[in-house]
C-alpha positions as CSV (number, residue, x, y, z in Angstrom):
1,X,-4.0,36.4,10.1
2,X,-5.3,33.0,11.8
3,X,-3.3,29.8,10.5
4,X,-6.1,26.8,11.2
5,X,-5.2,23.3,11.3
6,X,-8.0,21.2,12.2
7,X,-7.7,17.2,12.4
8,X,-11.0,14.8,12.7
9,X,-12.1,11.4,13.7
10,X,-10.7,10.8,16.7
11,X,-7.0,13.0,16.6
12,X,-5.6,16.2,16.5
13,X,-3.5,19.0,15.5
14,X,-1.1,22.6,15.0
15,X,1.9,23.5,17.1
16,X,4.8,21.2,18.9
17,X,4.6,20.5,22.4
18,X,8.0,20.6,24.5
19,X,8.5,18.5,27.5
20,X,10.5,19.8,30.0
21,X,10.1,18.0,33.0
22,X,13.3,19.5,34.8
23,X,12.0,22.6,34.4
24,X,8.3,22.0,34.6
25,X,6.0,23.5,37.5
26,X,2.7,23.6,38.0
27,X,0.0,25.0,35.8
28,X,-2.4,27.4,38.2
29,X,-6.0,26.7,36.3
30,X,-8.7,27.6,38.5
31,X,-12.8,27.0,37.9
32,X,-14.6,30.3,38.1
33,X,-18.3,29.3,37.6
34,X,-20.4,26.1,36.3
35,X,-23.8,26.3,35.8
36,X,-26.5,24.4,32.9
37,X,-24.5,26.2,30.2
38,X,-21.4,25.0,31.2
39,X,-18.2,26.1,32.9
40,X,-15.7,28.5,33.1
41,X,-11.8,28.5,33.7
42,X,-8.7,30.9,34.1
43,X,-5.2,30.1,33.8
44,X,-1.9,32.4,33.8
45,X,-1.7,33.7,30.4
46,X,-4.9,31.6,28.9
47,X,-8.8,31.0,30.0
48,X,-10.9,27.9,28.8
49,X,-14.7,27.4,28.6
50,X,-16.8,24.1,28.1
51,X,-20.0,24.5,26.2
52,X,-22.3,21.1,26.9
53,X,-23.1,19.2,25.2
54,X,-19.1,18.2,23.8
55,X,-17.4,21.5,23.2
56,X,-14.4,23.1,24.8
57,X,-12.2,25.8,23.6
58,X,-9.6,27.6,25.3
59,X,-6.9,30.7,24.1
60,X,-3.4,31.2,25.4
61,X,-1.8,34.3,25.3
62,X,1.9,35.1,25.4
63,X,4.7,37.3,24.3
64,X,3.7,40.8,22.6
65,X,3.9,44.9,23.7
66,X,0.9,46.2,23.0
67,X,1.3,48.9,25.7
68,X,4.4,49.7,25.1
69,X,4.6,53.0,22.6
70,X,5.7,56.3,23.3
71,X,2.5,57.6,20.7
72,X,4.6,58.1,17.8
73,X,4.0,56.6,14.2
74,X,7.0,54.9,14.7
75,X,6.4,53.8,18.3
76,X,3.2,52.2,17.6
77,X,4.9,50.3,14.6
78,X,7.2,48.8,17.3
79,X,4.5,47.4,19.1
80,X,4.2,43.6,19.2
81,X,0.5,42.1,19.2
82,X,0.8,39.0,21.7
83,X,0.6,36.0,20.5
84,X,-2.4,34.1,20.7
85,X,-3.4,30.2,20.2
86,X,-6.8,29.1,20.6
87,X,-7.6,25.1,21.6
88,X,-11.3,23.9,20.1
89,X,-12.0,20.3,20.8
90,X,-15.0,18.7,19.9
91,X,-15.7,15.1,21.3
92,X,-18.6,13.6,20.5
93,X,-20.0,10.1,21.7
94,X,-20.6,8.1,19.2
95,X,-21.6,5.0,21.0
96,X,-20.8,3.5,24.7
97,X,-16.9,3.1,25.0
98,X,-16.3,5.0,21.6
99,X,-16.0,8.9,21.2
100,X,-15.0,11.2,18.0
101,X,-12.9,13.9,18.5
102,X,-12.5,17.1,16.3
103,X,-9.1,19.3,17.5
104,X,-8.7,22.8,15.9
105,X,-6.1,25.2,16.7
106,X,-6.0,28.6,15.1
107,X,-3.3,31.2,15.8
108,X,-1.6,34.2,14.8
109,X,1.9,33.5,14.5
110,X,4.5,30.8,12.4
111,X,1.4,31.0,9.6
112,X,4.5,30.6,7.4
113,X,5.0,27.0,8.5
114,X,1.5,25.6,7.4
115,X,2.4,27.0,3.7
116,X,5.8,24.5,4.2
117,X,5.1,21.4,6.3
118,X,2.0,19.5,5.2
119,X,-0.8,18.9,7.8
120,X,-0.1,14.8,7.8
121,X,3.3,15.8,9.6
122,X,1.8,17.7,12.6
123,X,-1.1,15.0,12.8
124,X,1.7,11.7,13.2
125,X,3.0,14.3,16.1
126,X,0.1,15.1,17.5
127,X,-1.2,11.6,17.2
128,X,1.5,10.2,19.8
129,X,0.0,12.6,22.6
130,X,-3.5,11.4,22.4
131,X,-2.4,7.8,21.7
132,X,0.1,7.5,24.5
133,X,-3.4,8.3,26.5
134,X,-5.8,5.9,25.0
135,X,-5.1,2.7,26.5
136,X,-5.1,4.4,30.3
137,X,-8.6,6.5,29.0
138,X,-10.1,3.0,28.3
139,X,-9.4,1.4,31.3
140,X,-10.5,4.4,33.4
141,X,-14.0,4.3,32.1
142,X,-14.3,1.0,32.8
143,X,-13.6,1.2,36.4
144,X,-15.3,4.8,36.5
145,X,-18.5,2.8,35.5
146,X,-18.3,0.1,38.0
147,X,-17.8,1.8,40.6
148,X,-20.3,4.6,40.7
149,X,-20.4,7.8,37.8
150,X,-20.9,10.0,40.7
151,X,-18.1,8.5,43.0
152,X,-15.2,9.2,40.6
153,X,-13.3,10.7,43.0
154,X,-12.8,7.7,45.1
155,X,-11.4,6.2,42.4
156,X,-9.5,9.0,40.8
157,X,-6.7,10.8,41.9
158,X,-6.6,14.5,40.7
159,X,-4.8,16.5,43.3
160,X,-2.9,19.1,41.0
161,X,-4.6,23.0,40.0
162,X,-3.9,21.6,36.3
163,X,-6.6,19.0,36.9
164,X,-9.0,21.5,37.1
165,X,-11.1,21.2,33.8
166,X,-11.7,17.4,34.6
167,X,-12.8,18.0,37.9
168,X,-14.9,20.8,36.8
169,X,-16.7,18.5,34.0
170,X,-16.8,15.9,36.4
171,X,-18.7,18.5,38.8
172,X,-21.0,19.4,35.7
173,X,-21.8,16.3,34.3
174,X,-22.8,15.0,38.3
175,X,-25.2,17.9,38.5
176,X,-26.1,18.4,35.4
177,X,-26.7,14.7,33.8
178,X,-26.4,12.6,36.7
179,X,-23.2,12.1,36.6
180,X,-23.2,10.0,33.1
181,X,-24.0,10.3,29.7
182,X,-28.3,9.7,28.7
183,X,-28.2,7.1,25.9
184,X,-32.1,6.6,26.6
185,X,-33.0,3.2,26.3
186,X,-29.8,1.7,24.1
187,X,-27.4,1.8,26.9
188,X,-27.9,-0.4,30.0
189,X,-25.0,0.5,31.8
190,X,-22.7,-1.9,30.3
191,X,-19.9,-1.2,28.1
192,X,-18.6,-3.7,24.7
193,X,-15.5,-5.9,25.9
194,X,-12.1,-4.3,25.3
195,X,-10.5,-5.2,21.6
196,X,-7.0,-6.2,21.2
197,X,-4.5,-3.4,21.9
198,X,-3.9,-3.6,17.7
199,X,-7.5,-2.8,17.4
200,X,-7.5,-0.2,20.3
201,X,-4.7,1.8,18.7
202,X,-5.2,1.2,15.3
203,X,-4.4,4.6,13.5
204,X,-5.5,3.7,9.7
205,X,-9.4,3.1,10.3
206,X,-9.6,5.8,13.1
207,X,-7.5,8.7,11.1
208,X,-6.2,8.2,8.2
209,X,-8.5,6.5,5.9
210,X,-10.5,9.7,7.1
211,X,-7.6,11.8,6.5
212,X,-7.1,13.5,3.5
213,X,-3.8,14.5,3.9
214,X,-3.1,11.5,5.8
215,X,-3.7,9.5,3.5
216,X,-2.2,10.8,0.7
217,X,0.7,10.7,2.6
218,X,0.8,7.0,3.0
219,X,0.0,6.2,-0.6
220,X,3.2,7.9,-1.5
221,X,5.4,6.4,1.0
222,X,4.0,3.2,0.5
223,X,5.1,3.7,-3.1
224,X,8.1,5.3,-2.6
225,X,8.5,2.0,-0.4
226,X,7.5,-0.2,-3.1
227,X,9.8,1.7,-5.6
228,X,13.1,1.5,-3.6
229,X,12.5,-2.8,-3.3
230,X,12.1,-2.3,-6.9
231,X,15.5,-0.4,-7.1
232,X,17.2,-2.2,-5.0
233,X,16.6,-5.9,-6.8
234,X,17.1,-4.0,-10.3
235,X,20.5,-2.8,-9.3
236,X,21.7,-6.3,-7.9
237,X,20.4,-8.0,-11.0
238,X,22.8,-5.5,-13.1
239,X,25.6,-6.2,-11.0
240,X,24.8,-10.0,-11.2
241,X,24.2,-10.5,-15.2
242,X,27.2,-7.2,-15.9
243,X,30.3,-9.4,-16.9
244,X,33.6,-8.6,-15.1
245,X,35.1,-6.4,-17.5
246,X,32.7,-4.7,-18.8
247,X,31.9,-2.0,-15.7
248,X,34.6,-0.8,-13.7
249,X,35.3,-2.3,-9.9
250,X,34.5,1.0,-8.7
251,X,31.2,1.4,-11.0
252,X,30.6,-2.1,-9.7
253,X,31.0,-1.1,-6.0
254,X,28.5,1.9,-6.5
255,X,25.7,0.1,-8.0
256,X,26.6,-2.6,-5.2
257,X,26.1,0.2,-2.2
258,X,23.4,2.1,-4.2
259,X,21.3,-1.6,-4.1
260,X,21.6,-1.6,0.2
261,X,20.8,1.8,0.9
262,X,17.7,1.6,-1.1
263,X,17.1,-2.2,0.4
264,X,17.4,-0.2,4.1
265,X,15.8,2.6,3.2
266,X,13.0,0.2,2.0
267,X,13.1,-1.3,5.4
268,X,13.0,1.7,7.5
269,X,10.7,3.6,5.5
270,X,8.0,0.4,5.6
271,X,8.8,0.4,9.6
272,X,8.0,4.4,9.5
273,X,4.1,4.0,7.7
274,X,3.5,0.8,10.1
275,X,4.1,3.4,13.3
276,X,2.9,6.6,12.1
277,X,-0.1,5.5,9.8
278,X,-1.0,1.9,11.2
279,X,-0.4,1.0,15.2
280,X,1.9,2.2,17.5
281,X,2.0,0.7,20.9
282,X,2.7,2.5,24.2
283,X,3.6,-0.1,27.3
284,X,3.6,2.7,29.7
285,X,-0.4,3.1,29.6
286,X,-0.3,-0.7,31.3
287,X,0.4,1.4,34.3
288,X,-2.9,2.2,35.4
289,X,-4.6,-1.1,37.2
């Protein structure tokens, strides 16, 4: 059984991603043909191919037995089917300086967790890897474009086996297309000015308002946001029109502490939509220059 989570307009989707950099090494990905229908790559345990004009999808294998039985009924019940994850991404210009991506990402194992978490939770998680990217993606065009499409590699620097699928589009798209998109005559080389970092970023007009899940997600929080203000100004108006002796110190004291937590909550929950559903900012992308 495939679980599929698929996430569009410009974002993505499906399982966590761990960082490790202590114990990272280097990812041996290696470019076995490009021709006019694309190209093809193999990694260790996975193998990618690019389908022109906008399509690439890749599967990763890991874990599993499948050869290890003895031929029994029960040794082939023993056997473990690997696990397997494919990677479709679909980016598709739209317009110079502005692409739509489409992530998908069936597999066959945790299906279990897509019947729990809702999809808006993986697509906040997911959004902060192509995010933290965005800025530095921007900026890179730009200087890709006034330099030369077809002199990239002057400019840059890709010296890892990991970096193999860009080099290999990069490769394609030189041969291929001349080394840049054909806009035919609407595109004169030039790209729009860059927008304000809020605009750049924005999350609620490139995902969410697109979003169904998404978006039904911030409704309710904005509500439940709306709803603890509400609580927590009820609650101090009790204590503040409740004579002395009429309510216990201790009642008192709980309607007091009950009327902060939902005043913080209110405040962290309204600081939670603004960075998962609005704009969140990533300094480190200033970086490239």
């Amino acid at each position: 059984m495939l679980s599929d989570n698929c996430q569009t307009n410009t974002r993505f989707n499906s399982f966590t991603v761990k960082r490790d950099r202590e114990g990272g090494r280097p990812l041996e990905m290696n470019v076995t043909k490009i021709d006019k229908n694309g190209y093809t790559a193999q990694q260790q345990n996975g193998k990618w191919k690019f389908l022109p004009p906008c399509v690439l999808y890749g599967s990763i294998t890991f874990g599993g037995n499948p050869n290890e039985s003895d031929g029994t009924a029960k040794g082939k019940l023993a056997q473990k089917p690997p696990r397997q994850a494919l990677l479709i991404f679909i980016c598709m210009p739209v317009s110079p300086g502005n692409s739509r991506l489409i992530f998908a990402s069936p597999r066959n194992f945790a299906v279990w967790m897509d019947r729990i978490i809702p999809r808006w939770v993986y697509h906040i998680n997911q959004n902060l890897i192509i995010d933290s990217d965005l800025y530095l993606l921007h900026v890179e065009e730009k200087k890709v474009l006034e330099a030369d499409p077809n002199d990239w590699q002057k400019i840059c620097f890709v010296p890892t086996k990991s970096d193999a699928l860009v080099v290999g589009f990069r490769k394609w798209i030189k041969k291929y297309s001349n080394g840049q998109l054909n806009w035919g005559n609407n595109f004169d080389r030039s790209l729009p000015p860059s927008p304000p970092r809020e605009q750049l970023l924005d999350r609620y007009w490139s995902h969410v308002v697109n979003c169904s899940s998404c978006n039904a997600a911030y409704k309710s929080l904005n509500a439940l946001q709306v709803a603890l203000q509400v609580f927590s100004v009820a609650l101090v108006a009790i204590v503040a029109a409740t004579k002395q002796g009429l309510i216990s110190v201790v009642a008192r004291n709980t309607l007091v502490v009950a009327a902060v937590l939902c005043f913080v909550g209110s405040k962290w929950l309204s600081h939670f939509i603004y960075k998962n559903f609005r704009y969140h900012d990533y300094n480190h992308a200033f970086v490239f220059h």
